[in-house]
C-alpha positions as CSV (number, residue, x, y, z in Angstrom):
1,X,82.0,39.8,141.6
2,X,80.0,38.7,144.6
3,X,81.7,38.7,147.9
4,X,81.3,35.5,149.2
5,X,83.6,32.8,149.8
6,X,81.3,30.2,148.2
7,X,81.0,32.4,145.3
8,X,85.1,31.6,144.8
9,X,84.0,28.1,143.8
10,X,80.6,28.4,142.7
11,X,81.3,30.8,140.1
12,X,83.2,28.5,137.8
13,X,80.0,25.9,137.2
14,X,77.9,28.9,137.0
15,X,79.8,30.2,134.0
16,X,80.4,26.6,132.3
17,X,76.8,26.5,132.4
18,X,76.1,29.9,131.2
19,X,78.1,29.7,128.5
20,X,76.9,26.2,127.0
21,X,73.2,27.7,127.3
22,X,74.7,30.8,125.6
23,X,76.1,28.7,122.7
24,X,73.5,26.8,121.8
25,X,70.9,29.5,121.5
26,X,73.7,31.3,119.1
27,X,74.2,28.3,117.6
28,X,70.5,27.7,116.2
29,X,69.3,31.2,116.6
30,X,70.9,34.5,118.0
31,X,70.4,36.2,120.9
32,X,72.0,34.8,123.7
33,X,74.2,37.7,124.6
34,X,71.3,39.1,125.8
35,X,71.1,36.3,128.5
36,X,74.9,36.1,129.1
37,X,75.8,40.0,129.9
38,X,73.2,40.6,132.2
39,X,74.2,37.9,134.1
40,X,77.7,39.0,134.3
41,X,76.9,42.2,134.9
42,X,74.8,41.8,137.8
43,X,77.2,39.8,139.6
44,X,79.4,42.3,139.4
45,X,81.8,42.5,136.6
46,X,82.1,45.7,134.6
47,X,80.5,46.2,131.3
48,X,83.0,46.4,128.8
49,X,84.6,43.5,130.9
50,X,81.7,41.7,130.8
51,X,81.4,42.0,126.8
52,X,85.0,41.0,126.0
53,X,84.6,38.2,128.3
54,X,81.6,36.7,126.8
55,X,82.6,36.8,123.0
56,X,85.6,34.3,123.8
57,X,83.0,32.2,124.7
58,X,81.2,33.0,121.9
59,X,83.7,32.3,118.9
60,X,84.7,29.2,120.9
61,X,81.0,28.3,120.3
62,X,80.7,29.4,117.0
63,X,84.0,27.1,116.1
64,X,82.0,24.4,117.7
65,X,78.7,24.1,116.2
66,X,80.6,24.8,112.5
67,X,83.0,22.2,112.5
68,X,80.0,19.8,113.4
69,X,78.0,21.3,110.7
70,X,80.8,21.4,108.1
71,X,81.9,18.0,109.0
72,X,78.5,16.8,107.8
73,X,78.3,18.9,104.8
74,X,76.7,21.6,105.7
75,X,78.7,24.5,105.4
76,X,78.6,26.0,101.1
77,X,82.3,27.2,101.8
78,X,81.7,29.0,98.2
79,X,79.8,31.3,99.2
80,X,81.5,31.9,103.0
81,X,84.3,32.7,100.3
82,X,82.9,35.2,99.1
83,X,81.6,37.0,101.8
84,X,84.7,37.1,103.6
85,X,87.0,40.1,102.5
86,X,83.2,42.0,102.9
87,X,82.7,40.5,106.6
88,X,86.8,40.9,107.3
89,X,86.3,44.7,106.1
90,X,83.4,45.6,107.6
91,X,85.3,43.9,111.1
92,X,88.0,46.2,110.8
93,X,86.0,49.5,110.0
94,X,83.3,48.7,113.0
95,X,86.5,48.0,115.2
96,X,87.9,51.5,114.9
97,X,84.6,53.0,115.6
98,X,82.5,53.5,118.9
99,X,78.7,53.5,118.5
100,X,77.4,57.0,119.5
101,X,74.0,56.0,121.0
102,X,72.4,55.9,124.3
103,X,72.2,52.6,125.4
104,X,68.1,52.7,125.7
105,X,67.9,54.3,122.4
106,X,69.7,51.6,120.9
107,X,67.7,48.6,123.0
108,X,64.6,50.3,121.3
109,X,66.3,50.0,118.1
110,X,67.1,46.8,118.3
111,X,63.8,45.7,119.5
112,X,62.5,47.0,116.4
113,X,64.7,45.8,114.4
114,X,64.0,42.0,115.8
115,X,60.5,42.1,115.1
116,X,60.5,43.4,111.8
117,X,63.0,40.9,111.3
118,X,60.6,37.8,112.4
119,X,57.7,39.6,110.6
120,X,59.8,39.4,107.3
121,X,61.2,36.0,107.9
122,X,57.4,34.8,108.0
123,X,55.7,36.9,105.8
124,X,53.7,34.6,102.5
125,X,54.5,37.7,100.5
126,X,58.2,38.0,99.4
127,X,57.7,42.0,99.7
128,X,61.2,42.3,98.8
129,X,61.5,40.1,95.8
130,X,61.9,36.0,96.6
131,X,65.3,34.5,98.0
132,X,66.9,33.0,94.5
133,X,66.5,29.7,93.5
134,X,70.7,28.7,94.1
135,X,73.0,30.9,95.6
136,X,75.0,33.2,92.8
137,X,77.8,32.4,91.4
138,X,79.4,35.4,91.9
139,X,79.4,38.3,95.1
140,X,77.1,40.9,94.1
141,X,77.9,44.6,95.2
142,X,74.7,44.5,97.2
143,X,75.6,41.5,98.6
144,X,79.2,43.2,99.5
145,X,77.9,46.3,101.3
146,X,75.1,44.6,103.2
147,X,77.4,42.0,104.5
148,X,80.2,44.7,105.2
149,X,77.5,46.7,107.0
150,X,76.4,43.5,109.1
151,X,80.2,43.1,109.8
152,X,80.5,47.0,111.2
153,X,77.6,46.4,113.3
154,X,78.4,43.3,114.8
155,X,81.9,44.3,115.9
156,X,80.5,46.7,117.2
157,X,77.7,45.8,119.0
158,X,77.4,41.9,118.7
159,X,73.8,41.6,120.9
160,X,71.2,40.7,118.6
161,X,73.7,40.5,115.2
162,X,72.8,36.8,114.6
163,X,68.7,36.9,113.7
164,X,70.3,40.6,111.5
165,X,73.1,37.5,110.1
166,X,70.1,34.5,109.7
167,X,67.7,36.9,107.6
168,X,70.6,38.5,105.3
169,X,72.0,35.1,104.1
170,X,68.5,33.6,103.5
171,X,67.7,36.7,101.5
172,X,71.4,36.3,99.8
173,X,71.2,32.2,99.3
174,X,68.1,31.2,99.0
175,X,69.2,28.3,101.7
176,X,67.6,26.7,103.7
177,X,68.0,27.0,107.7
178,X,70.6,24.9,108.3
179,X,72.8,26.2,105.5
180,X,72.2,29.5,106.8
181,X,73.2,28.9,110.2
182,X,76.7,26.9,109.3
183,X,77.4,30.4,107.3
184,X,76.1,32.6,110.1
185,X,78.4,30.6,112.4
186,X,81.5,30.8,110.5
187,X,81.3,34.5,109.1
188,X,80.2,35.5,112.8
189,X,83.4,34.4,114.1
190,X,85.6,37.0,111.4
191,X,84.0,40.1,113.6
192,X,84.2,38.7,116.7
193,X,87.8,37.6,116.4
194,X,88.7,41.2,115.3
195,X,86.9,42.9,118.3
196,X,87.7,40.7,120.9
197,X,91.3,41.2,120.1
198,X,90.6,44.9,120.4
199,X,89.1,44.2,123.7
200,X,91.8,41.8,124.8
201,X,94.6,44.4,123.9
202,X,92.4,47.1,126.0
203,X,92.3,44.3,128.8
204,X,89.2,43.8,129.0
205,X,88.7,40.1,129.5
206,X,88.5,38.1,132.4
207,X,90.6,35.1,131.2
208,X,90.0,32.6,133.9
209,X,86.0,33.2,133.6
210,X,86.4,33.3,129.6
211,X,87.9,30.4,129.4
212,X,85.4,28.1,131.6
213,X,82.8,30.0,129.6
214,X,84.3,28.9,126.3
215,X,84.5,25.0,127.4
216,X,81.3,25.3,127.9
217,X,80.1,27.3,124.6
218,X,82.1,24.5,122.5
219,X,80.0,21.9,124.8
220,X,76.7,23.8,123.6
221,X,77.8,25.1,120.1
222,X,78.1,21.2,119.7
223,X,74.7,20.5,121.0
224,X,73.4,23.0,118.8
225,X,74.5,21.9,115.8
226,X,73.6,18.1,116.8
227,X,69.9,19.2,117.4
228,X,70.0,21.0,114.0
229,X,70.9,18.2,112.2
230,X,68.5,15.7,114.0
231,X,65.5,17.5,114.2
232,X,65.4,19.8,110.7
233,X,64.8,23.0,109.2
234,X,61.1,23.1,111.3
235,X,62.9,23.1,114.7
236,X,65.2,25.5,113.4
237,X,62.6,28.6,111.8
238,X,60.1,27.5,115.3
239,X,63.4,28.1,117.4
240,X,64.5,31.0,115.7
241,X,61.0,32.6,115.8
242,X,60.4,32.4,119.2
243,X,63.8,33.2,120.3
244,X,63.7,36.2,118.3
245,X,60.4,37.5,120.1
246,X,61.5,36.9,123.8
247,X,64.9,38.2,122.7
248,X,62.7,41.2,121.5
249,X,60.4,41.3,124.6
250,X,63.2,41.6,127.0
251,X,64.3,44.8,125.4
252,X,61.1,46.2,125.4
253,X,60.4,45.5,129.2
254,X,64.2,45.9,129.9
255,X,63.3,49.7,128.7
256,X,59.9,50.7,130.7
């Protein structure tokens, strides 16, 4: 961390603050990772420290902004049901694995992915068959591998798994945004439980940091969730959108 005496005392707002902003961008959207490990990183904590202490603030946030959304009646619990022995499996495959790829190979990756994403997500032409009308009744074996494979990945990796999370369920459901964020939120949490307790056991978390982090990711998961519901599925595709792109354009830059 920063040598500076100031810094002892400093530090402690600076994270709160860090990790509300974190929480509500995750909360609506996805992303925010790519905000919150920089950050940490360049004032000085290591890496892997960094990334096990951010994803307690994380699940604290995702905890958040659910139980607000749930609360109201947003949450379809059927289908998190039945997505969550895929997302548990996939959690516990991805956590026994390490990702062998070079980090800028993978930023490009990702990058790629994001915008294809966005492109997808706002295409007129359903060029992979329309979203159906209700969500099924049963879990479909596609639906079962594609959600274990999101699972492997974000245990994994995490940065960028929400907009991967937002366009999966709306391809699944058929629901609108909101919906899809209240699922994304609570199935998010399954993988990043399971891989932060890898990380924990490895002792890689800064506790006192993570925790002032996580007060403030349940203060912004909150938020989140509250601006959801007030402002409507617009805000929510506009937000995710544009999110997506700067989240996308940072990669890009982050690699020249």
């Amino acid at each position: 961390m920063i040598d500076a005496e100031w810094w002892q005392y400093a530090q402690y707002p600076a994270f709160f603050l860090l990790g509300a902003v974190v929480s509500l961008i995750n909360s609506i959207a996805g992303g925010g990772s790519t905000l919150s490990l920089p950050i940490m990183i360049f004032l000085g904590m290591p890496a892997t420290v960094a990334n096990g202490t951010n994803r307690i603030g994380l699940i604290i946030g995702n905890l958040s902004s659910v139980a607000n959304l749930a609360k109201h009646g947003y949450l379809d619990k059927k289908i998190f049901r039945q997505l969550f022995i895929p997302s548990l499996v996939g959690a516990c495959i991805g956590v026994c694995f390490l990702v062998n790829i070079g980090d800028r190979a993978f930023q490009a990756i990702l990058a790629c992915v994001i915008c294809l994403v966005v492109v997808m997500s706002n295409l007129k032409k359903d060029i992979l068959g329309k979203p159906p009308a209700t969500p099924p009744e049963k879990l479909t074996w596609k639906g079962a591998i594609g959600f274990a494979l999101v699972s492997i990945y974000g245990c994994i990796v995490q940065v960028g798994v929400g907009f991967v999370q937002i366009f999966s369920l709306t391809r699944y459901t058929g629901l609108d945004p909101i919906h899809v964020n209240a699922l994304k939120n609570a199935l998010t949490t399954i993988f990043l439980v399971i891989g932060t307790l890898a990380l924990g056991v490895m002792g890689k978390i800064n506790w006192p940091i993570a925790i002032v982090m996580a007060l403030g990711a349940w203060c912004g998961g909150y938020f989140g969730s509250f601006l959801q519901r007030k402002k409507g599925n617009k805000f929510i595709r506009h937000f995710i959108s544009v999110t997506s792109i700067a989240m996308a354009a940072y990669l890009i830059v982050d690699l020249i």
